[in-house]
MARPAFI-990934 format. One record per atom (N, C-alpha, C, CB): atom name; residue number from 1; residue in one letter; x, y, z. Coordinates in Angstrom, 1 decimal, padded with zeros to 4 digits, m for minus. Glycine has a CB too. Layout:
N
('CA'; NUM; 'A'; (X; Y; Z))
...
//
This chain:
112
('N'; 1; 'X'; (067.7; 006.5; m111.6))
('CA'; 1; 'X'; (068.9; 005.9; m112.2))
('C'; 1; 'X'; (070.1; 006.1; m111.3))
('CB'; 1; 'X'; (069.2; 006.6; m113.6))
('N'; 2; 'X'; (071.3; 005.3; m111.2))
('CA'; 2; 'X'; (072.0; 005.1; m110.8))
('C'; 2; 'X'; (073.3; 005.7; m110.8))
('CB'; 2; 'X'; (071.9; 004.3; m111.1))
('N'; 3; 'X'; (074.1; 006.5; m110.2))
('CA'; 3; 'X'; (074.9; 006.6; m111.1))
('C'; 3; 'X'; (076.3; 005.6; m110.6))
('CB'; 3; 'X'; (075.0; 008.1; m111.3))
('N'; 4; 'X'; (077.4; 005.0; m111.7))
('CA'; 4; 'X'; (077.9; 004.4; m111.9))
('C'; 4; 'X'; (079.6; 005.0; m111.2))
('CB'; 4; 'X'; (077.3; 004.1; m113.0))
('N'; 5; 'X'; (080.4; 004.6; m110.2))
('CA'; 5; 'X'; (081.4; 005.5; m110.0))
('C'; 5; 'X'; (082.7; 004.2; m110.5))
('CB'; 5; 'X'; (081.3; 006.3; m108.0))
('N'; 6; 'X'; (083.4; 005.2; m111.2))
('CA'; 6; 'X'; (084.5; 004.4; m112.3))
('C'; 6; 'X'; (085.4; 003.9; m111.4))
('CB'; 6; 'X'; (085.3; 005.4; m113.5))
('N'; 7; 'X'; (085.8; 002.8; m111.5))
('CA'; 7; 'X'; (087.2; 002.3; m110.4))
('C'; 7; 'X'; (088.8; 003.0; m111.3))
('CB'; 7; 'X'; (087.2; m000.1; m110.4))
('N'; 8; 'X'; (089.3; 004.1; m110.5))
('CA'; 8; 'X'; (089.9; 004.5; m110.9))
('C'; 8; 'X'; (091.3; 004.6; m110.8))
('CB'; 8; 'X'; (089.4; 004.9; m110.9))
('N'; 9; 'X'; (092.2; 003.9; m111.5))
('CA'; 9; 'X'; (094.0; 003.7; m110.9))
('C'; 9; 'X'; (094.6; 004.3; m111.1))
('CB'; 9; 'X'; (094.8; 002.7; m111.0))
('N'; 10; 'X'; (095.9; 004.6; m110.1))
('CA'; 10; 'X'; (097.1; 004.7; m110.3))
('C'; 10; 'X'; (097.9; 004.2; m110.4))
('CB'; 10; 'X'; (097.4; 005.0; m109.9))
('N'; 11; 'X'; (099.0; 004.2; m111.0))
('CA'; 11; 'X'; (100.1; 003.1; m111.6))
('C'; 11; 'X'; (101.3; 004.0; m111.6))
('CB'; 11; 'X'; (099.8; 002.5; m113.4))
('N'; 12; 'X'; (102.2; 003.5; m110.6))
('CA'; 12; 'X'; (103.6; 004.4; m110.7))
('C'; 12; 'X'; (104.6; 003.7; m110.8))
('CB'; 12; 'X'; (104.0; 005.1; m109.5))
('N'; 13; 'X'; (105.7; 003.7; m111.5))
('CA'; 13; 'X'; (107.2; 003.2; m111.5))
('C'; 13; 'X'; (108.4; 004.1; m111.5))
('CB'; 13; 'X'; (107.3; 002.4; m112.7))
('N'; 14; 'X'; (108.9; 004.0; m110.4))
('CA'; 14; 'X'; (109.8; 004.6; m110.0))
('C'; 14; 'X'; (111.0; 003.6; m110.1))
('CB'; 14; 'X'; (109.5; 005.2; m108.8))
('N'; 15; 'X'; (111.7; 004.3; m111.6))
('CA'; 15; 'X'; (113.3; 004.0; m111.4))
('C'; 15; 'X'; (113.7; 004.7; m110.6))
('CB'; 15; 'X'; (114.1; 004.1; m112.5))
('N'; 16; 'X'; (114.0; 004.1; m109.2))
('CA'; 16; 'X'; (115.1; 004.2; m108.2))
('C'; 16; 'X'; (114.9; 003.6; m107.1))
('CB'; 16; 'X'; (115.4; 005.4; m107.8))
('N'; 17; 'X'; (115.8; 003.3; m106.3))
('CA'; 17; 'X'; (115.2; 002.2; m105.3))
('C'; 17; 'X'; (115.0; 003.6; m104.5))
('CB'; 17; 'X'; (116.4; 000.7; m104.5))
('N'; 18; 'X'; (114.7; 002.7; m103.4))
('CA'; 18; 'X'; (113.6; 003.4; m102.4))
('C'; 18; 'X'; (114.3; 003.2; m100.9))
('CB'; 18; 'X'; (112.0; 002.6; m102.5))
('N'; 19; 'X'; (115.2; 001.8; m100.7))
('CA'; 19; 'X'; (115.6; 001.6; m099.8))
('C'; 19; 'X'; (116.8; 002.3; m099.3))
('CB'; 19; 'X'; (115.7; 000.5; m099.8))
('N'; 20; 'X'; (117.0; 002.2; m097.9))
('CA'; 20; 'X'; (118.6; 003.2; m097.6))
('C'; 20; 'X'; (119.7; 002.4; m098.1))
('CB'; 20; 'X'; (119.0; 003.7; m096.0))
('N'; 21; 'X'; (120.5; 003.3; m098.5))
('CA'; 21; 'X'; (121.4; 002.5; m099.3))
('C'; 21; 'X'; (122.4; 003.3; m098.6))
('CB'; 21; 'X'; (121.4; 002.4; m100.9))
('N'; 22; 'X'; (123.4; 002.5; m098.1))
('CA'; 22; 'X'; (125.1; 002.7; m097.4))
('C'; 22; 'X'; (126.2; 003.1; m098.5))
('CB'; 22; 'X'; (125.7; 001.2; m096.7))
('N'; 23; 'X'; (126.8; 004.3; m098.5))
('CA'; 23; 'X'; (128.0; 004.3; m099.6))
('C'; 23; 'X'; (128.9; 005.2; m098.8))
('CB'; 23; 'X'; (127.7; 004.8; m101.3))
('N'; 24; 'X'; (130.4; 005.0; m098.8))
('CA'; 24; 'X'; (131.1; 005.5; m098.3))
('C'; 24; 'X'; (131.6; 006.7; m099.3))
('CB'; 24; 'X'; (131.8; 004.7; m097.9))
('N'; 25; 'X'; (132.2; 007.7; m098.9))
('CA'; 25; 'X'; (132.2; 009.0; m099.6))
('C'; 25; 'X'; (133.7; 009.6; m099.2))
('CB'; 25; 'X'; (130.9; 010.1; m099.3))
('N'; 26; 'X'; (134.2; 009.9; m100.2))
('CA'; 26; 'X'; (135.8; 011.1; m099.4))
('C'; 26; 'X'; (135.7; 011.5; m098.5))
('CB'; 26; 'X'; (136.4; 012.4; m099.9))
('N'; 27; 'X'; (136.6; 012.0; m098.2))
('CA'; 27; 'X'; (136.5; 013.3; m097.0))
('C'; 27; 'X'; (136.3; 014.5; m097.7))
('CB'; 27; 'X'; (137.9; 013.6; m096.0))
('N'; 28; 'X'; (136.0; 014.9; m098.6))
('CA'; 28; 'X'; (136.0; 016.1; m099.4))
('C'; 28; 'X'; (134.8; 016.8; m099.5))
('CB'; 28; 'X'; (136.4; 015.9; m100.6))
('N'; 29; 'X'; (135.0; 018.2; m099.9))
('CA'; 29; 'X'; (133.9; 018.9; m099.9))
('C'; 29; 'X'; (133.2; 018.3; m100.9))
('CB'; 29; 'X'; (134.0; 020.2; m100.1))
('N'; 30; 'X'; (133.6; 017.8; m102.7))
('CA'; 30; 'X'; (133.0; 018.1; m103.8))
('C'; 30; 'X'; (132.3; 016.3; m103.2))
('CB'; 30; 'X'; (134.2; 018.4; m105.6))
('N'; 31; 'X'; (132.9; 015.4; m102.6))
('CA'; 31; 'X'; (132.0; 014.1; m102.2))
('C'; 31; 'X'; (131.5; 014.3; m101.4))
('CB'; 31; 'X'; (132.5; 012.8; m102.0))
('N'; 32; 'X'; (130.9; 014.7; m100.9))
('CA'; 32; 'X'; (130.1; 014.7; m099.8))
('C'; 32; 'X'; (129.3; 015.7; m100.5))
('CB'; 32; 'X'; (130.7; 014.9; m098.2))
('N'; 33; 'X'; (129.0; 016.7; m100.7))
('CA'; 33; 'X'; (127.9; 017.7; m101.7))
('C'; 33; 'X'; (127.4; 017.1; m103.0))
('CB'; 33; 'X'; (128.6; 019.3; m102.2))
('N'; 34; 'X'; (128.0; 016.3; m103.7))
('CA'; 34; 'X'; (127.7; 015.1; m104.0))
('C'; 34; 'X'; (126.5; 014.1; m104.1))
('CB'; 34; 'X'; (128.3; 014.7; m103.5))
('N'; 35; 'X'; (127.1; 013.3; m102.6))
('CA'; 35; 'X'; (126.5; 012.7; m101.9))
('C'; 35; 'X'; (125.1; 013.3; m101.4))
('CB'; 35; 'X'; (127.3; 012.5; m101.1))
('N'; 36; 'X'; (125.3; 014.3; m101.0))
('CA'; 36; 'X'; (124.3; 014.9; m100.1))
('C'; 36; 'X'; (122.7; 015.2; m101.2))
('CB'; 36; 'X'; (125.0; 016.6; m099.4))
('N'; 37; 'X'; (123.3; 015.8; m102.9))
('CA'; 37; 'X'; (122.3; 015.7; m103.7))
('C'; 37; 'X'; (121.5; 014.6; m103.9))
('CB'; 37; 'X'; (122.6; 016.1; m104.6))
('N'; 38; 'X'; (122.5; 013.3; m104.5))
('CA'; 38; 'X'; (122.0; 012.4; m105.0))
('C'; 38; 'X'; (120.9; 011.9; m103.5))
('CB'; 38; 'X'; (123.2; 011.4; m105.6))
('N'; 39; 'X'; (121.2; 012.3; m102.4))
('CA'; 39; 'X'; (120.3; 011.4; m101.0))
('C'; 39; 'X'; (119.1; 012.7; m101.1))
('CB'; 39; 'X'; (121.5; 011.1; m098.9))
('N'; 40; 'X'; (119.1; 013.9; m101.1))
('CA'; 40; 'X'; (118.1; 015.0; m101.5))
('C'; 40; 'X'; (117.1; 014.5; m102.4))
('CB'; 40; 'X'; (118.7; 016.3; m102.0))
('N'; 41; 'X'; (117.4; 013.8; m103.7))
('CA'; 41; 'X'; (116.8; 013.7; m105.2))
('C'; 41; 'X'; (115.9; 012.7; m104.6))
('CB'; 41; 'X'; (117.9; 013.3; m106.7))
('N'; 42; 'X'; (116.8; 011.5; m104.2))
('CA'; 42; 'X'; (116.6; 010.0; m103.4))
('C'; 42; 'X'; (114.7; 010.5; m102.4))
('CB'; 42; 'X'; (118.6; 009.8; m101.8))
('N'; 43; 'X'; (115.2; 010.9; m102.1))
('CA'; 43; 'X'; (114.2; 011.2; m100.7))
('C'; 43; 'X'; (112.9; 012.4; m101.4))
('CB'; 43; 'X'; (115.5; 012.3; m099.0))
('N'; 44; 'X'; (112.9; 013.1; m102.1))
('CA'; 44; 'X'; (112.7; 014.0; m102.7))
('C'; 44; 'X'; (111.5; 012.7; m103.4))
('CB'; 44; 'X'; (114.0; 014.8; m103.4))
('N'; 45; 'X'; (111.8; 011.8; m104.3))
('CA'; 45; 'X'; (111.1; 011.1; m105.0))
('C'; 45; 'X'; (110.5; 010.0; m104.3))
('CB'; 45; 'X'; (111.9; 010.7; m106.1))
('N'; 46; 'X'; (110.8; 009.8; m103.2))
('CA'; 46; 'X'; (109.7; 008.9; m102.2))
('C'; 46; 'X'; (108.9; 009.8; m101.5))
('CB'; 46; 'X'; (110.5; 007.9; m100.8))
('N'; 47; 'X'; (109.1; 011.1; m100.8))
('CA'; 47; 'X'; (108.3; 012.3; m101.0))
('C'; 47; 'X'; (107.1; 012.3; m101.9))
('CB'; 47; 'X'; (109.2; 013.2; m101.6))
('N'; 48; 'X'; (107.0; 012.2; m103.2))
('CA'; 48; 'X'; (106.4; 012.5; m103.8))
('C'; 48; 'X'; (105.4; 011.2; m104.0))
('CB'; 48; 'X'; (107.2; 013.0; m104.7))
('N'; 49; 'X'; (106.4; 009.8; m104.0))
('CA'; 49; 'X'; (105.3; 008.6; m104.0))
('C'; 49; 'X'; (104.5; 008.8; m102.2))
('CB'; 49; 'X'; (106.2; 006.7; m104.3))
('N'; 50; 'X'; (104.8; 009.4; m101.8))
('CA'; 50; 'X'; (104.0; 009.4; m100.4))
('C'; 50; 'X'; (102.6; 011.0; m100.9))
('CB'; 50; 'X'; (105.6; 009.8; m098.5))
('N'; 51; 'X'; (102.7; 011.5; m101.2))
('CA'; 51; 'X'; (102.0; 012.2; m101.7))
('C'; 51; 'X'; (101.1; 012.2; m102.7))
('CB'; 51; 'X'; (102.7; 012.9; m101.8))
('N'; 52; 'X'; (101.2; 011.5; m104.2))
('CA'; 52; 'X'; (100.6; 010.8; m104.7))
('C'; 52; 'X'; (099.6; 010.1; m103.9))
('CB'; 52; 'X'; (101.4; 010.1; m105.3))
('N'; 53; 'X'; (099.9; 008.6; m102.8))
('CA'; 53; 'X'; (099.4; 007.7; m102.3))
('C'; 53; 'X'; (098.4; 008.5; m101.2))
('CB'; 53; 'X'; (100.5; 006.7; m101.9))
('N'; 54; 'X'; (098.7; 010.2; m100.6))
('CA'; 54; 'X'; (097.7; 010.7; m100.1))
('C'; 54; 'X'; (096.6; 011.4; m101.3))
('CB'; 54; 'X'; (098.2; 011.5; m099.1))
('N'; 55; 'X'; (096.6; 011.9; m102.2))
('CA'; 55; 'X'; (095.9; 011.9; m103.3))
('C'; 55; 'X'; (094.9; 010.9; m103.8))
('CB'; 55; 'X'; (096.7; 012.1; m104.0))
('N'; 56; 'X'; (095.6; 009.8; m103.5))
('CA'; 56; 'X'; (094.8; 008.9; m104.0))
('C'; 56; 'X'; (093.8; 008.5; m102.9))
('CB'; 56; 'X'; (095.5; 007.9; m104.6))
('N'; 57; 'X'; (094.0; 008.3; m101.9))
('CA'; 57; 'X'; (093.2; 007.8; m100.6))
('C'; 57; 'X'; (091.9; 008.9; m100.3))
('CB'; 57; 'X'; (094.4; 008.0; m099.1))
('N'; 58; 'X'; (092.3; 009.9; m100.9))
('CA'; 58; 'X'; (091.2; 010.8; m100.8))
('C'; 58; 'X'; (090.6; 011.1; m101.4))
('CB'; 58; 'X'; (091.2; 011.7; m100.6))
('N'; 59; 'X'; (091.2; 010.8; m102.7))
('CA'; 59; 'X'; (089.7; 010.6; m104.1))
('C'; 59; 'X'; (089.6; 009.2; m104.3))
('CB'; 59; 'X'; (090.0; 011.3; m105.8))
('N'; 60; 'X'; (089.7; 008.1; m103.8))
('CA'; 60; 'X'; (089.7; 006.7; m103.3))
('C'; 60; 'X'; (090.0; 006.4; m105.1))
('CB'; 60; 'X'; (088.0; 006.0; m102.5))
('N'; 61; 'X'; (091.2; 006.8; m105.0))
('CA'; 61; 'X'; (091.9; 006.1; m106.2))
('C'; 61; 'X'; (092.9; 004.7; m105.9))
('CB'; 61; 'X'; (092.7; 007.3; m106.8))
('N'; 62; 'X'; (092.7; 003.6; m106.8))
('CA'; 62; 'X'; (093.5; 002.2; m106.5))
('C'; 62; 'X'; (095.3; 002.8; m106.7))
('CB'; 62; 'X'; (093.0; 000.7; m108.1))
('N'; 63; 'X'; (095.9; 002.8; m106.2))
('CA'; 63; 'X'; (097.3; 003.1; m105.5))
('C'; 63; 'X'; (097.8; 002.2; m106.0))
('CB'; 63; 'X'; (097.4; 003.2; m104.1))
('N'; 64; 'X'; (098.9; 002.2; m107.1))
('CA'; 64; 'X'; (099.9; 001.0; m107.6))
('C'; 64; 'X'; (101.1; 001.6; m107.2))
('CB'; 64; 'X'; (099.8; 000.6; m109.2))
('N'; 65; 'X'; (102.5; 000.8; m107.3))
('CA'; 65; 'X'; (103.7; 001.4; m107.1))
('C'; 65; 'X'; (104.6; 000.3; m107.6))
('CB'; 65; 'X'; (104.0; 001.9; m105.7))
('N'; 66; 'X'; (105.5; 000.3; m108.2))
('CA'; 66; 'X'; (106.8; m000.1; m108.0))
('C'; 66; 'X'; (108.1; 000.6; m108.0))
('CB'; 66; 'X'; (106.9; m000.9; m108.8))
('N'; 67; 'X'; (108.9; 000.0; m107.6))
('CA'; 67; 'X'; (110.0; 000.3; m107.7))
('C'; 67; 'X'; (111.3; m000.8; m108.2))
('CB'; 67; 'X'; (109.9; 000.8; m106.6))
('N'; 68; 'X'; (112.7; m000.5; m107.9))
('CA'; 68; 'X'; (114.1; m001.0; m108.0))
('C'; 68; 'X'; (114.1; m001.9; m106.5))
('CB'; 68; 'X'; (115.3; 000.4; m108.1))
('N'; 69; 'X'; (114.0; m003.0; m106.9))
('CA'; 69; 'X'; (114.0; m003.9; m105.2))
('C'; 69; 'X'; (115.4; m003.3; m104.2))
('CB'; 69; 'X'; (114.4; m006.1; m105.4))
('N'; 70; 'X'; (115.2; m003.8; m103.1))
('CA'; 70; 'X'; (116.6; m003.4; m102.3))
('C'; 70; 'X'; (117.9; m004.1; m103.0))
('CB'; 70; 'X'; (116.5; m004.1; m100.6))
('N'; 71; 'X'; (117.1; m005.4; m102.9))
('CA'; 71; 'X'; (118.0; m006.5; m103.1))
('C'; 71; 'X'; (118.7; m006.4; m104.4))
('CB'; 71; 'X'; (117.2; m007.8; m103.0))
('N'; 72; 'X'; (118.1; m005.8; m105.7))
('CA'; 72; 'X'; (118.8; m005.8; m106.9))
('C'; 72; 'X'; (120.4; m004.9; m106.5))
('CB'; 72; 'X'; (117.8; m005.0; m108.3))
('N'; 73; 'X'; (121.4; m005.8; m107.3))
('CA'; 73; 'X'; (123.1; m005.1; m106.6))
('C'; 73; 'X'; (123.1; m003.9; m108.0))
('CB'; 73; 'X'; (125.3; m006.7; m106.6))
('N'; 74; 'X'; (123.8; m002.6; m106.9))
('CA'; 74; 'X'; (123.9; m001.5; m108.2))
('C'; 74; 'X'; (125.0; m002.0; m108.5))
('CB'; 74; 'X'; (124.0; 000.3; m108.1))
('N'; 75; 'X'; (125.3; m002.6; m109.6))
('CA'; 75; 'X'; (126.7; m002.5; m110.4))
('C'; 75; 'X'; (127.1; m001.8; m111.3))
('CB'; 75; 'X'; (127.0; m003.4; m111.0))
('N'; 76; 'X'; (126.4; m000.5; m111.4))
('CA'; 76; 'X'; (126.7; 000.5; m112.4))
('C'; 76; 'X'; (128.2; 001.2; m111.8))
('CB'; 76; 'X'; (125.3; 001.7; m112.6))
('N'; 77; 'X'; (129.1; 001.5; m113.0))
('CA'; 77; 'X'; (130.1; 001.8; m112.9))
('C'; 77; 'X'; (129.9; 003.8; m113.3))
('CB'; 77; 'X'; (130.9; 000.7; m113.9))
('N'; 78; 'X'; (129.3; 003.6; m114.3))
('CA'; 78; 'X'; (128.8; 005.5; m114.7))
('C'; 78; 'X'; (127.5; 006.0; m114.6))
('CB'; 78; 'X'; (129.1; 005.9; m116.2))
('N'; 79; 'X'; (127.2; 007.1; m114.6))
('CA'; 79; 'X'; (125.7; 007.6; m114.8))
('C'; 79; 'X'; (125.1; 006.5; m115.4))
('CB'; 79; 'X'; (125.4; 008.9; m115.7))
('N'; 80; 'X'; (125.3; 006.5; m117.3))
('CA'; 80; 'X'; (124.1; 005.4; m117.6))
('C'; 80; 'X'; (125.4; 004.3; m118.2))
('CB'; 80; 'X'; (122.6; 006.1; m119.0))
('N'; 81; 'X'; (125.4; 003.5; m117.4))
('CA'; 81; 'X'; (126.0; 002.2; m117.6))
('C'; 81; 'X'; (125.4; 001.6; m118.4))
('CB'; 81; 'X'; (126.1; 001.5; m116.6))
('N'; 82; 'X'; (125.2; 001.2; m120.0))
('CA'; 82; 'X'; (124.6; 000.4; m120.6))
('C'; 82; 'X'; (124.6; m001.3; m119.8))
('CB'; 82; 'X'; (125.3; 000.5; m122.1))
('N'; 83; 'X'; (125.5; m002.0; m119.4))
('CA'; 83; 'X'; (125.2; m003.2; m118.6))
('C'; 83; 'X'; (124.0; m003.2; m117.6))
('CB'; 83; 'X'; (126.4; m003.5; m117.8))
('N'; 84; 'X'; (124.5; m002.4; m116.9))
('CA'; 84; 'X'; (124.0; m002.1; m115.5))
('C'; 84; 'X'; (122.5; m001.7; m116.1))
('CB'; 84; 'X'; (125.0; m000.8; m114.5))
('N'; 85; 'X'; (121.7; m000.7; m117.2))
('CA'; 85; 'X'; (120.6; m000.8; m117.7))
('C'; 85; 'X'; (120.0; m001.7; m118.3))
('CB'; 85; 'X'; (120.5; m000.1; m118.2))
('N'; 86; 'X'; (121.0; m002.6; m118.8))
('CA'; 86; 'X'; (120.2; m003.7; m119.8))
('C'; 86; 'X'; (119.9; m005.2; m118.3))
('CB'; 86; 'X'; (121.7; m004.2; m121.7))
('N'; 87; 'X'; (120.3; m004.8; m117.4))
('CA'; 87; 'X'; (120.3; m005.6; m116.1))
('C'; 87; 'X'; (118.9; m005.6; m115.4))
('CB'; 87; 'X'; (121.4; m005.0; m115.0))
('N'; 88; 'X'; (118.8; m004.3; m115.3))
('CA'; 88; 'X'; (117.2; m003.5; m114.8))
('C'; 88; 'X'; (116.8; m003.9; m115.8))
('CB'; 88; 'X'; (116.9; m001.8; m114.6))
('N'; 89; 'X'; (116.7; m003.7; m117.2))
('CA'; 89; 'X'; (115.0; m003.6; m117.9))
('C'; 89; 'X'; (114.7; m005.2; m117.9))
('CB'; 89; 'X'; (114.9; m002.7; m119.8))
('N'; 90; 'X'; (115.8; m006.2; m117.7))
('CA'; 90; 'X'; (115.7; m007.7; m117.3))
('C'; 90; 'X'; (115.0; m008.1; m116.3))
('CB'; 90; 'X'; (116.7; m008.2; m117.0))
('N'; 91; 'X'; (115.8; m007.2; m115.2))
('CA'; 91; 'X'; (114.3; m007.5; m113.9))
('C'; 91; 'X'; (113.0; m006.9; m113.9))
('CB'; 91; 'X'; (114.6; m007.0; m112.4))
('N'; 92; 'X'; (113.1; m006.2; m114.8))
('CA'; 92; 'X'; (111.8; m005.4; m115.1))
('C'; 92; 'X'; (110.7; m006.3; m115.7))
('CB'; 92; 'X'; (112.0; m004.3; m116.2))
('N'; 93; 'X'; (111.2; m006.7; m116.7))
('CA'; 93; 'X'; (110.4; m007.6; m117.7))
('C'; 93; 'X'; (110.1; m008.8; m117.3))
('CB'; 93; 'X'; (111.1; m007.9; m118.9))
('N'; 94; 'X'; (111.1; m009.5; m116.2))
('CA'; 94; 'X'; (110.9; m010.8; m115.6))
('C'; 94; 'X'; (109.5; m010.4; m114.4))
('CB'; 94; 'X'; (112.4; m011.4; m114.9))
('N'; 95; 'X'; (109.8; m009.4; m113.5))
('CA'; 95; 'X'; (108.8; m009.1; m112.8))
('C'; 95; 'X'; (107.8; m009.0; m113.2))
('CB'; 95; 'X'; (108.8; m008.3; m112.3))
('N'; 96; 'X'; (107.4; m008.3; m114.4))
('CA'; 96; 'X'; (106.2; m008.3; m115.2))
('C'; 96; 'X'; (105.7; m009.8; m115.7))
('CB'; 96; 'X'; (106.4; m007.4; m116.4))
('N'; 97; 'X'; (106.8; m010.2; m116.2))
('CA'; 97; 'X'; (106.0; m011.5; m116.9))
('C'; 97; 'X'; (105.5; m012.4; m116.2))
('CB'; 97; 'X'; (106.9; m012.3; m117.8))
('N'; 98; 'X'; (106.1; m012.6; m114.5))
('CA'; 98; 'X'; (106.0; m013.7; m113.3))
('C'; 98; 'X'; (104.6; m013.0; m112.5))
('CB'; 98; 'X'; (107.7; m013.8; m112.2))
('N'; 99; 'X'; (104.1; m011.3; m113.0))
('CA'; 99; 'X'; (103.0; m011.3; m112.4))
('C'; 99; 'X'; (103.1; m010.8; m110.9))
('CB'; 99; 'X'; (102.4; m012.7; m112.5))
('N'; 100; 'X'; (104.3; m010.0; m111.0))
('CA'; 100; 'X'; (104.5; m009.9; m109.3))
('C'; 100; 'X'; (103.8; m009.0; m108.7))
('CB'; 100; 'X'; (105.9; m009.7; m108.7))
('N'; 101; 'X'; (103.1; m008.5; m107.7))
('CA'; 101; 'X'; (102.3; m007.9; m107.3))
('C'; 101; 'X'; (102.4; m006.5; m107.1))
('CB'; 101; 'X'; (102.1; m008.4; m106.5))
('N'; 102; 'X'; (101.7; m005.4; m107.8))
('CA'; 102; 'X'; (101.6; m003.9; m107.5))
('C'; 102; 'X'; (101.9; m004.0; m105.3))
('CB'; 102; 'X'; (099.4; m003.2; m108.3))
('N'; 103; 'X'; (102.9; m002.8; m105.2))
('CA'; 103; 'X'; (102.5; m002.8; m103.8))
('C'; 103; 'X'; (101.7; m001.6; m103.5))
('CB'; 103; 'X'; (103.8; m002.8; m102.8))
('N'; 104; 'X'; (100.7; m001.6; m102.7))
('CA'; 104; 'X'; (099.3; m000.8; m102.6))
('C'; 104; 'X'; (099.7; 000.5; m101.2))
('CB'; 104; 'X'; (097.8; m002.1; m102.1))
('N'; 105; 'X'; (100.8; 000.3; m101.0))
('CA'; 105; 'X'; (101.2; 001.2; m100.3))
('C'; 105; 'X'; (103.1; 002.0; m100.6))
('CB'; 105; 'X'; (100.8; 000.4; m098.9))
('N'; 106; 'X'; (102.9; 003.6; m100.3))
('CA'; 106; 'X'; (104.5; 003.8; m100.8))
('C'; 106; 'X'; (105.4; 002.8; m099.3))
('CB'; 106; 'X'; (104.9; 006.0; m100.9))
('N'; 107; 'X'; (106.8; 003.2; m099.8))
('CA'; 107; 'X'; (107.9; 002.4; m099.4))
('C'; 107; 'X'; (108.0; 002.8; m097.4))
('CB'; 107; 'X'; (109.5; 002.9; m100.7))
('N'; 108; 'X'; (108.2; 001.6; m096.7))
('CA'; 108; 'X'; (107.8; 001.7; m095.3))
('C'; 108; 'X'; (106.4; 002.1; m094.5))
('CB'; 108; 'X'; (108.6; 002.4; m094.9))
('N'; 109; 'X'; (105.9; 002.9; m095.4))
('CA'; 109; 'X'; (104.7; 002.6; m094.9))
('C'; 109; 'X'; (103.7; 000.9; m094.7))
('CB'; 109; 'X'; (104.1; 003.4; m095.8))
('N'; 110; 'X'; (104.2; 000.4; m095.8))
('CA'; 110; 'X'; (103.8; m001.3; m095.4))
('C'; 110; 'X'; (104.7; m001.9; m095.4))
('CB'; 110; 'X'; (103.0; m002.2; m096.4))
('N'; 111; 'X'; (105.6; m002.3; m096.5))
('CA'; 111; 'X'; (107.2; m002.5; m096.1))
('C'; 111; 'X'; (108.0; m002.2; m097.7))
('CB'; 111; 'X'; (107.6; m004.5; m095.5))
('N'; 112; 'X'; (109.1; m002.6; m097.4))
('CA'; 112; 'X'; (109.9; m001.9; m098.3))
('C'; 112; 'X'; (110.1; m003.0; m099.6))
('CB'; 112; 'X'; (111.3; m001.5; m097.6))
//
């Protein structure tokens, strides 16, 4: 008898983009420490999709990912901007509904 090995996935969605993103900051201590967290958290959570994606390569697990495109503009004005969220879960839903493709690798490793 055979035995049967399960095709087995991963599926990630990461609210946050992934791409570098340019923003200018005070000259101040409290903007720039700031700054410096939110790019730590930033980096911290592609970190982790690159770690995942070695996990999975090694127990030959199917590797899904998405993310926040480059291209979508942040127009959030506060932490949680109701506009600026009801904007995302739009491109969210449209991406889903148009079928757009899992990317099988994390961000720059194939492209962004």
């Amino acid at each position: 008898m055979h035995d049967l090995m399960p095709i087995r996935r991963l599926y990630i969605i990461r609210n946050g983009r992934v791409a570098p993103e340019f923003k200018a900051v005070k000259a101040s201590t409290l903007a720039i420490a700031g700054r410096s967290i939110s790019t730590l958290i930033k980096t911290q959570g592609i970190g982790d999709l690159y770690q995942m994606y070695e996990l999975a390569q090694r127990n030959r697990v199917d590797y899904n990912v998405a993310y926040i495109p480059g291209d979508f503009p942040d127009t959030s004005t506060e932490a949680f901007d109701p506009k600026y969220m009801s904007q995302l879960f739009d491109l969210g839903f449209r991406l889903g509904k148009s079928g757009t493709e899992w990317k099988k690798t994390p961000p720059r490793l194939g492209h962004l």
